[in-house]
N, C-alpha and C positions, 0 to 999 in steps of 0.2 A: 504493500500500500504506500509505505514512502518513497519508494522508488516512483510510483506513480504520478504521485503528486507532486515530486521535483520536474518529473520531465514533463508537467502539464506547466508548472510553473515556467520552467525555461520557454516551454516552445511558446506561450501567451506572451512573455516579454521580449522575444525575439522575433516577433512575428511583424512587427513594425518600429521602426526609425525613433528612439525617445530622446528628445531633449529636453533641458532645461532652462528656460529663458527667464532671465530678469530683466525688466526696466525702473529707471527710478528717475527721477527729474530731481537732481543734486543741487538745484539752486546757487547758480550762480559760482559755479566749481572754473578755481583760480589762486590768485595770490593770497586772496581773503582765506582761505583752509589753511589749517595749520598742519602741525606734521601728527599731532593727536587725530584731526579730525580726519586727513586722507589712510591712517592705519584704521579708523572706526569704517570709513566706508570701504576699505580693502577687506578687513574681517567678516563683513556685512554681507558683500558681495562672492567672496569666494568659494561658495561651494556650487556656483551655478555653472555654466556651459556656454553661453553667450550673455550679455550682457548689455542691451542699449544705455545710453545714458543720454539726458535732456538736460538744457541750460547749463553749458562750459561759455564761460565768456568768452567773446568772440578776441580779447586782447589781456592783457593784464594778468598771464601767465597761464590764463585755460588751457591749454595744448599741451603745456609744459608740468600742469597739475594731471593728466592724464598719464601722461609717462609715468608720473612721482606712483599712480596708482597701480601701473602695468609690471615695473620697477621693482613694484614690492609682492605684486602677487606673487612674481616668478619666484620670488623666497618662499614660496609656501607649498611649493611639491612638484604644481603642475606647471606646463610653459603656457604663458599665453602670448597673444599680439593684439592688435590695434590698429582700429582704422581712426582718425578724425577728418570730419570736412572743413573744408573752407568754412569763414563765414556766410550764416545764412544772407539774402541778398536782399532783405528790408532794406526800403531807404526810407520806410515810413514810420518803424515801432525799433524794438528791441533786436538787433542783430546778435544771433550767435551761432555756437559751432555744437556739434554733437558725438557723440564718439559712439564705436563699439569694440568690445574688449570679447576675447574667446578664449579658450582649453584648446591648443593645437592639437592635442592627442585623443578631441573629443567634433572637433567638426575642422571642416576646410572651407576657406572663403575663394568663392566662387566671381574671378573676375576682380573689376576694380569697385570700390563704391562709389557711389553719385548722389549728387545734389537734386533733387525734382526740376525739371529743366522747362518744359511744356509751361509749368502753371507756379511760375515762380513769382510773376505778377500777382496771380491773384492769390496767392497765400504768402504771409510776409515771414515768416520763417518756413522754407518750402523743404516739404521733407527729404530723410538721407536713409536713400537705398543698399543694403548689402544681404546678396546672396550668399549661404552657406549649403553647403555639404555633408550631409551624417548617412555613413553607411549606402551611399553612393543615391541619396534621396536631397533634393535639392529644396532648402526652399528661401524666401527671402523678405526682411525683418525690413519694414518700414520706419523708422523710428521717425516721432513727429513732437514739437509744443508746438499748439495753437496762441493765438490772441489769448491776451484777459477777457475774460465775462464780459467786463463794462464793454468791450470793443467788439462782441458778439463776435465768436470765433466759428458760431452755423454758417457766416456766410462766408469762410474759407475753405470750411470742413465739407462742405455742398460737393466740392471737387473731386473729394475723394472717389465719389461714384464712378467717375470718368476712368480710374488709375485700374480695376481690374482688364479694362477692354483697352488700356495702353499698353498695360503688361501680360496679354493672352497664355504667353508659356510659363511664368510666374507664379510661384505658390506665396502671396502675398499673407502679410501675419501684419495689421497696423497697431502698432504699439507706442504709448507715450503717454502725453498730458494734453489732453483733446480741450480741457476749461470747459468741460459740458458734460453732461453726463448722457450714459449711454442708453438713458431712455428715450432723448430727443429725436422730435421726429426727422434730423437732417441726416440720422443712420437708417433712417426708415428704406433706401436705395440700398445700401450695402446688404440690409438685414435683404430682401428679397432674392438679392442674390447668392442668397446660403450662406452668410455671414452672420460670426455669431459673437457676442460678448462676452469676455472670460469673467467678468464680475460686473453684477448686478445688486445694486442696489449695499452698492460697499465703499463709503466714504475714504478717500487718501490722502486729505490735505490735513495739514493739524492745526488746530484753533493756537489760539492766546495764552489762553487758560484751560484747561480742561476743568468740564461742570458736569457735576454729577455722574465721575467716572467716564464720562465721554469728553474725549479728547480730540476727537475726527470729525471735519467740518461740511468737505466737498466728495461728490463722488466725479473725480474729475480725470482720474488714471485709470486703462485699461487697455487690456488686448483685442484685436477683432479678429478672427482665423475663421475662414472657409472649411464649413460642417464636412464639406465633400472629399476636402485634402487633408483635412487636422483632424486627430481623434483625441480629443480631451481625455488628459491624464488626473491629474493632479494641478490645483492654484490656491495660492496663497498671499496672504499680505505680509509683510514682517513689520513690526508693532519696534521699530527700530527705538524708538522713542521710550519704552520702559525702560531702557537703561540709562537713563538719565535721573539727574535729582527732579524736575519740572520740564518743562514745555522751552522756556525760553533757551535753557542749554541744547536742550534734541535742537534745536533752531537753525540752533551754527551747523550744524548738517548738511536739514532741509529741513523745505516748510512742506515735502511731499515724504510718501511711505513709498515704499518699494514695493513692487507688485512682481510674482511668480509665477509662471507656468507651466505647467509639464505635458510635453503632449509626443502624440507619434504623428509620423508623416507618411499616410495610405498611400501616395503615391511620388 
């Protein structure tokens, strides 16, 4: 019987491509981190497989705060690498850059990454593409920040509808800090086309203060994966923020939580 159920268990877990995807939007990751704070988000991030990252400043040592984190992962067993873009090409709002960080001994990046070229106008930080590789299943990690609330980020996010039929052979995965939650009806397009939200109805942003045990303000971070290519594994939030005395130390962080996924790739 236990022989049985090992090789039931092997063959279920190897039956499709598993990875582990983090995104977090690091606020404003630069000069301003210190050498405490990039060892708290290396420890944080380290047990994942790829990793987007939102809001590296686009100057003032963003780029060079990415390495300090790549730098240090590779002390910790496994190798990783590193993509970052260019500055996003707002000439209207907040310019910045985005990185992604990976386990070389856990996936392979596919090609070069890129900046959203097509619709860079109308979204002011326009998102950064990169395909990866697991187990010879390809697929490719959108990483996006929208607008603030106040600057209504639906009417950037409207675009997104456009980017599955730009990218026909593309297993698209849209991940980041969208400033909107994923019940709005501007997902309402993506949802029809088999697209689905890895969390619902699960706040990421953190208050001030926390009251009455709630500390979580917005639900404005999340993943979107195609039902038909992605088989939801496992997701998570990490509550990065209990390890602090209060709210205003988690700060120096971020003012977002990291969000989890784990999934296999059907095709």
């Amino acid at each position: 019987m236990k022989k049985l159920i090992f090789l039931f268990f092997f063959t279920s877990t190897t039956l499709f491509s598993q990875v582990k995807l983090l995104s977090w939007n690091v606020e404003n990751l630069g000069s301003s981190k210190s050498e405490e704070d990039i060892s708290f988000i290396v420890n944080t991030i380290n047990a994942y497989d790829v990793v987007a990252l939102q809001e590296i400043v686009a100057g003032d040592g963003g780029a060079q705060a990415v390495a300090k984190l790549v730098d240090e992962l590779n002390r910790k067993g496994s190798k990783w690498d590193y993509a970052i873009s260019d500055p996003t090409s707002s000439s209207t709002y907040k310019t910045e850059r985005y990185a992604f960080l990976w386990k070389t001994n856990k996936v392979k990046k596919k090609g070069e990454a890129w900046l959203e070229k097509k619709y860079h106008l109308e979204i002011d930080r326009e998102p950064y593409y990169c395909t990866f590789e697991y187990q010879n299943k390809p697929f490719t990690v959108v990483n996006f920040h929208a607008i603030t609330k106040s600057k209504q980020p639906e009417t950037e996010i409207k675009y997104f509808k456009f980017l599955p039929a730009q990218y026909p052979t593309l297993n698209l995965l849209f991940v980041g800090d969208f400033n909107c939650p994923q019940s709005h009806t501007v997902f309402n397009p993506l949802k029809k086309m088999g697209y689905a939200s890895v969390f619902v109805n699960q706040k990421t942003t953190l208050k001030r203060e926390c009251f009455n045990d709630e500390c979580l303000a917005s639900e404005f971070d999340t993943i979107w994966y195609n039902t038909s290519k992605i088989m939801f594994v496992n997701a998570k939030v990490i509550h990065f923020y209990k390890s602090f005395e209060n709210l205003n130390e988690a700060r120096q962080i971020s003012d977002h939580i990291p969000i989890f996924f784990e999934f296999n790739v059907k095709e």
